[in-house]
Backbone as CSV, one residue per row, in Angstrom:
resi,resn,N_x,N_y,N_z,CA_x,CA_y,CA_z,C_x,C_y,C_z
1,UNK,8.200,35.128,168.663,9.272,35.759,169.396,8.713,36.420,170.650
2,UNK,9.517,36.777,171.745,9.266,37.557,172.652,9.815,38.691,172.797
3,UNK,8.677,39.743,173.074,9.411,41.310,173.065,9.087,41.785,174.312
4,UNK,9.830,41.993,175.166,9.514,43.005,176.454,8.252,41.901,177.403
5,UNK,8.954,40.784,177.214,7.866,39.463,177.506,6.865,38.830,177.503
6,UNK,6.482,39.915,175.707,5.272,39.424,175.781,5.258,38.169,174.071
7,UNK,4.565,37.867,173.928,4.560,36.371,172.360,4.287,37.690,171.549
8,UNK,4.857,37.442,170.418,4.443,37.977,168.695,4.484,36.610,167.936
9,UNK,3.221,37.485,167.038,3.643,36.338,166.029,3.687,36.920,164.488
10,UNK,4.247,36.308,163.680,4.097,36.641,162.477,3.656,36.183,161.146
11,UNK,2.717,36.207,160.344,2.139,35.458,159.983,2.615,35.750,158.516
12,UNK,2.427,35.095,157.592,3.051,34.555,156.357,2.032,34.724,155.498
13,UNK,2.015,35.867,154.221,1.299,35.606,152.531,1.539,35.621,151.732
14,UNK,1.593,34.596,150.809,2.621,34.217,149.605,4.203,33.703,150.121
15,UNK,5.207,34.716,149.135,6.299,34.955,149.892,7.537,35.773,150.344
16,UNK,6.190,36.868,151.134,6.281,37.996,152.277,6.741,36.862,153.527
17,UNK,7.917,37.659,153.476,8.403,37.391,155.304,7.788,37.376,156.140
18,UNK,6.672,38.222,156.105,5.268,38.538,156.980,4.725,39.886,156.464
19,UNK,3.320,39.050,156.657,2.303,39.879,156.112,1.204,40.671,157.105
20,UNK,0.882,39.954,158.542,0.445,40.244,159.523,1.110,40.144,160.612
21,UNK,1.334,41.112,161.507,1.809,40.586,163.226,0.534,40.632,164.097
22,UNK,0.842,40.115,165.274,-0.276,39.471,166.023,0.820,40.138,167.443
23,UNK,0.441,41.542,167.843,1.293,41.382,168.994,0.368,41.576,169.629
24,UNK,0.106,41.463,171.611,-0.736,41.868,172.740,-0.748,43.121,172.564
25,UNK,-1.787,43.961,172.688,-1.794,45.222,173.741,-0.739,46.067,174.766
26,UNK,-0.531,44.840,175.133,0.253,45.324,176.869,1.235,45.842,176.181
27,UNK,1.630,45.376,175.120,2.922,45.948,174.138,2.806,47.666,174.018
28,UNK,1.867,48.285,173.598,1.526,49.295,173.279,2.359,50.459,173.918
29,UNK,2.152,50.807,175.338,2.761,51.786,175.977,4.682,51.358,176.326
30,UNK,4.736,50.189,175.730,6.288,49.944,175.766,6.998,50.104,174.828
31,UNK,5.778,50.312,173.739,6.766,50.638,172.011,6.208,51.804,172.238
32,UNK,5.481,52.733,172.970,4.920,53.848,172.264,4.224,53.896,171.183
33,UNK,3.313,53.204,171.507,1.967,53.025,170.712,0.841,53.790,171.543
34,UNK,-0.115,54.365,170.244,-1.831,54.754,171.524,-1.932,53.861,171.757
35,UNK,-2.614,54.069,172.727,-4.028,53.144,173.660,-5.246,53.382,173.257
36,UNK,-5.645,53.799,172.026,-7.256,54.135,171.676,-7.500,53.310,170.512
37,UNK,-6.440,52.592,169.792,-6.706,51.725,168.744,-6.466,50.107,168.699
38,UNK,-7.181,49.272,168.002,-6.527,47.553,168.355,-5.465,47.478,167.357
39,UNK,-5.444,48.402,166.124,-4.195,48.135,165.354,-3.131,48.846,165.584
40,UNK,-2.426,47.949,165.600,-0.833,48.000,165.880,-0.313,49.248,164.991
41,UNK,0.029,49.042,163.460,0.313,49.625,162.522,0.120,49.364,161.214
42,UNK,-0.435,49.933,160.230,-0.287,50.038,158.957,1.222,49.607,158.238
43,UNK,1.463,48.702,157.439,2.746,48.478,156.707,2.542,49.526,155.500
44,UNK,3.212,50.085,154.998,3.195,50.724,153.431,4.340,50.988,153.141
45,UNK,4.896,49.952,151.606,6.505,49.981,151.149,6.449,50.784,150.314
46,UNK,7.382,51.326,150.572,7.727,52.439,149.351,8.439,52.037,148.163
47,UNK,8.890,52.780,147.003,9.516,52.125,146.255,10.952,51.525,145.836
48,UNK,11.872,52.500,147.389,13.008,51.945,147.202,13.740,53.097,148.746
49,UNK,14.731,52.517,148.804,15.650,53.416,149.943,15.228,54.822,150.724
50,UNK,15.854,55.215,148.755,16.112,56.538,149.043,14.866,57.349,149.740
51,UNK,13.757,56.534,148.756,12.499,56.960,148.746,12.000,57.048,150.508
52,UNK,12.140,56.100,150.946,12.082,55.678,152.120,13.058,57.091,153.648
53,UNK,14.005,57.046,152.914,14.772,58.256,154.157,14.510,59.690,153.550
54,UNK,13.538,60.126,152.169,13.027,61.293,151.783,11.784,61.624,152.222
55,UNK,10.856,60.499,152.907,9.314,60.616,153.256,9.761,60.815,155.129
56,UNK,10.872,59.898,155.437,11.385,59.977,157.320,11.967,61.881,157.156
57,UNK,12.240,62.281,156.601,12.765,63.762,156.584,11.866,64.729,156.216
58,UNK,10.989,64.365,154.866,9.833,65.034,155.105,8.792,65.164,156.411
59,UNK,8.591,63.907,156.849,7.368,63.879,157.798,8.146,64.280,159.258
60,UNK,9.727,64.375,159.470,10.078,64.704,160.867,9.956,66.266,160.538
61,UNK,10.461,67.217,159.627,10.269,68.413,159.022,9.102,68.674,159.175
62,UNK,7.825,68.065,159.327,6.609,68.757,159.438,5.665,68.296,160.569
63,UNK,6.832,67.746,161.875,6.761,67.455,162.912,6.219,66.206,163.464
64,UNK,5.950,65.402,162.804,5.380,64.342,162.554,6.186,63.271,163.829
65,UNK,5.107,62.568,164.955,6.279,61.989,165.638,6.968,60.596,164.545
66,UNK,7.894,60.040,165.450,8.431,58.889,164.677,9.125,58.032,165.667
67,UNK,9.026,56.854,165.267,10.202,55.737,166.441,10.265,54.721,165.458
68,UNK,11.658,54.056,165.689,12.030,52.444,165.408,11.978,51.447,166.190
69,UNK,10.989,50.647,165.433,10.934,49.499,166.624,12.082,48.712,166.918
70,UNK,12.296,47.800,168.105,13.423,47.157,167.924,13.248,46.136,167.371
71,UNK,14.849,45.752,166.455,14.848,44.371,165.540,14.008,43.766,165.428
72,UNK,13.823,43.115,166.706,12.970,41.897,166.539,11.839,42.107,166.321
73,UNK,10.826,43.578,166.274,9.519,44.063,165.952,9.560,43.155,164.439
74,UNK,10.753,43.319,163.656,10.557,43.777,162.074,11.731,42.858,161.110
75,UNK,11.721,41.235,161.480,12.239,40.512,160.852,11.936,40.493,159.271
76,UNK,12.480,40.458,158.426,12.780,40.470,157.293,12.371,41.721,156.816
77,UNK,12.403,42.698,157.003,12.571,44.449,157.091,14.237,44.752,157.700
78,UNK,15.095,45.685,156.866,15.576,45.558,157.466,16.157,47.189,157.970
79,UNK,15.343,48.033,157.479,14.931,49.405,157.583,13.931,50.162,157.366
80,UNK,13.402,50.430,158.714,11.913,50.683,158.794,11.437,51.768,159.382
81,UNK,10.556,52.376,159.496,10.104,53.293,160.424,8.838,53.942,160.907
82,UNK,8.425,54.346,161.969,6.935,54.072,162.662,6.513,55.464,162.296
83,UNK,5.693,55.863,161.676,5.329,57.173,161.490,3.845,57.466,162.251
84,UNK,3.442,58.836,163.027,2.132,58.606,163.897,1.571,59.410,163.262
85,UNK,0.399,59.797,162.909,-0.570,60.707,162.303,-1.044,61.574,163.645
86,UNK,-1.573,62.580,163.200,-1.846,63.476,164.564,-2.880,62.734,164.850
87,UNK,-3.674,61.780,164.885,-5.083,60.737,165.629,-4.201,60.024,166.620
88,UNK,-2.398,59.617,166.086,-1.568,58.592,166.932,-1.608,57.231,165.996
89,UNK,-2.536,57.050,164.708,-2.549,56.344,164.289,-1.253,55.791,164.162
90,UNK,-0.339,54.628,163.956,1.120,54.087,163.412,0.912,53.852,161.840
91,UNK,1.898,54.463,161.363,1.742,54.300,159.607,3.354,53.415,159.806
92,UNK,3.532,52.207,159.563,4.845,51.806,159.514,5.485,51.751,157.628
93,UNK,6.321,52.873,157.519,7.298,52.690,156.145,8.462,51.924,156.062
94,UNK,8.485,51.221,154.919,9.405,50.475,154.606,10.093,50.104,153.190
95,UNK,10.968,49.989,152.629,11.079,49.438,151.345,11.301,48.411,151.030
96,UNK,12.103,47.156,151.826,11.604,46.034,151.326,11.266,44.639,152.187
97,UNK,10.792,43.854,151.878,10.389,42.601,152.629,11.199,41.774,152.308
98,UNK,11.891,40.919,153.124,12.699,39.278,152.575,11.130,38.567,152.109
99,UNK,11.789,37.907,150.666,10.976,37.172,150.286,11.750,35.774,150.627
100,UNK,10.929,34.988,150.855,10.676,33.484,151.788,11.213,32.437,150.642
101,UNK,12.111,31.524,150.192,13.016,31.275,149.223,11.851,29.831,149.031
102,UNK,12.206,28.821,147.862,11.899,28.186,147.349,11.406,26.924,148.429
103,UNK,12.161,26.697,149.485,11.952,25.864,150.136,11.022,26.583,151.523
104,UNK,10.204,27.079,151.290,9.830,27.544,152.127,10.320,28.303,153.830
105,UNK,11.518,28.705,153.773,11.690,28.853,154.614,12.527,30.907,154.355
106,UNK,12.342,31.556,155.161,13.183,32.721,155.361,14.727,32.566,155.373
107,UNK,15.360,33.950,155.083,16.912,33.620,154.966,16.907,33.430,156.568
108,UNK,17.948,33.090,156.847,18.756,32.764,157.760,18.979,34.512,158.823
109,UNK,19.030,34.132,159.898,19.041,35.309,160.686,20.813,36.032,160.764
110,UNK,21.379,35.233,160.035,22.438,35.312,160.620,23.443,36.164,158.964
111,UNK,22.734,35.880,157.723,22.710,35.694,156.184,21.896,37.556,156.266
112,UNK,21.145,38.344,157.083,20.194,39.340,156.757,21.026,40.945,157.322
113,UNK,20.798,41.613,156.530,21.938,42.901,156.729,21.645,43.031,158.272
114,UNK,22.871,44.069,159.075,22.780,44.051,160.352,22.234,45.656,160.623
115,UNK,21.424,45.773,161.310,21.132,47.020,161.422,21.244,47.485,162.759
116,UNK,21.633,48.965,163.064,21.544,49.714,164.514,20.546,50.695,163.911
117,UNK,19.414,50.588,164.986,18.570,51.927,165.037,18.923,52.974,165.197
118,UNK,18.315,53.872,164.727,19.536,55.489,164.434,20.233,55.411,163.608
119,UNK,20.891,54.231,162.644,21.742,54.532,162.167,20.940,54.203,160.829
120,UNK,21.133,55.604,159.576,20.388,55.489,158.588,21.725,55.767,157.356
121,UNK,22.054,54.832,156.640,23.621,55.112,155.558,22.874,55.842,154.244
122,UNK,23.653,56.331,153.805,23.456,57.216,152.507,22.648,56.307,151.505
123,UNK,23.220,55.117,151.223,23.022,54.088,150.019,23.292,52.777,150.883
124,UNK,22.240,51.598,150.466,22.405,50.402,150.535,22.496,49.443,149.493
125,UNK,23.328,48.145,149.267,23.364,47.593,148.262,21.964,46.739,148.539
126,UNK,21.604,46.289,147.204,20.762,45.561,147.287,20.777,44.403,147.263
127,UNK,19.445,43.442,148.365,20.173,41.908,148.471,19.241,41.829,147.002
128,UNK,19.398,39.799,147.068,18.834,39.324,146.273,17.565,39.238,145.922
129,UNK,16.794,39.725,147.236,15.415,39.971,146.803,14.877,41.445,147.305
130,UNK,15.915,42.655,147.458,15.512,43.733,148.032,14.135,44.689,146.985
131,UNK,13.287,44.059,145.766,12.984,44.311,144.307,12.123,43.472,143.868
132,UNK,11.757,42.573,144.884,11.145,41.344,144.659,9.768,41.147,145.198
133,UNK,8.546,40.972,144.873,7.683,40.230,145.980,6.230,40.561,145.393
134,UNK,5.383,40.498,146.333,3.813,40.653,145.568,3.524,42.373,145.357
135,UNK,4.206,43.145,146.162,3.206,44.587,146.086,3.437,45.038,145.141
136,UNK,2.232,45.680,144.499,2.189,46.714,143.440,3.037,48.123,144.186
137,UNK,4.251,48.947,143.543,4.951,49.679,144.145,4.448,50.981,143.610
138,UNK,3.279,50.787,142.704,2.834,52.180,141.668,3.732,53.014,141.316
139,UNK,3.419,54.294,140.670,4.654,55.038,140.498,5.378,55.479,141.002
140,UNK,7.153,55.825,140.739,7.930,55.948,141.721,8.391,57.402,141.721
141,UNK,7.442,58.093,141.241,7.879,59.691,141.421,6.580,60.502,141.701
């Protein structure tokens, strides 16, 4: 895909929607990323939603910066969020990944919940694979 004109790519393990991105540099100061590191961001899923908008409220509460990338950063994610460590490091949280269906291919772009940044709902239903995939989720309390 192209973001802000530059190539991403996304790379595929098992069947994770993506397991690695591959974006340029030049990207960096346009997402608000440092400039002192080559990695982009850390992925780490949490174990579910709620879990997910209780760690974005904790960590803005203890000042922690934060941004959403746009859509297209975060195909088969479909609520996510960039958390920075005071180094600037990117910790990206999430709860779930589209898992990649039998025929090898991702759902359909058109088939995947619709999301506006900023906009975070109380409760989401869960798709068919929002529960699904390789990570160990360890304990959920």
């Amino acid at each position: 895909i192209n973001v802000h004109g530059q190539r991403v790519h996304f790379l595929r393990n098992n069947t994770e929607h993506h397991s690695l991105t591959l974006a340029p540099l030049a990207l960096r100061e346009k997402l608000g990323f440092s400039d002192h590191t080559s990695m982009m961001s850390f992925g780490l899923q949490l174990a579910n939603y709620q879990q997910l908008v209780d760690a974005i409220g904790m960590f803005t509460a203890k000042g922690y910066r934060t941004i959403e990338l746009p859509p297209e950063m975060t195909p088969g994610m479909d609520h996510t969020i960039i958390l920075f460590d005071p180094d600037g490091q990117a910790l990206q949280l999430y709860y779930s990944m589209e898992q990649v269906g039998w025929d090898g291919k991702p759902r359909p772009a058109d088939q995947r919940r619709k999301v506006t940044p900023g906009q975070w709902p109380d409760t989401l239903e869960p798709l068919s694979d929002t529960y699904t995939g390789e990570p160990f989720l360890g304990p959920w309390n």
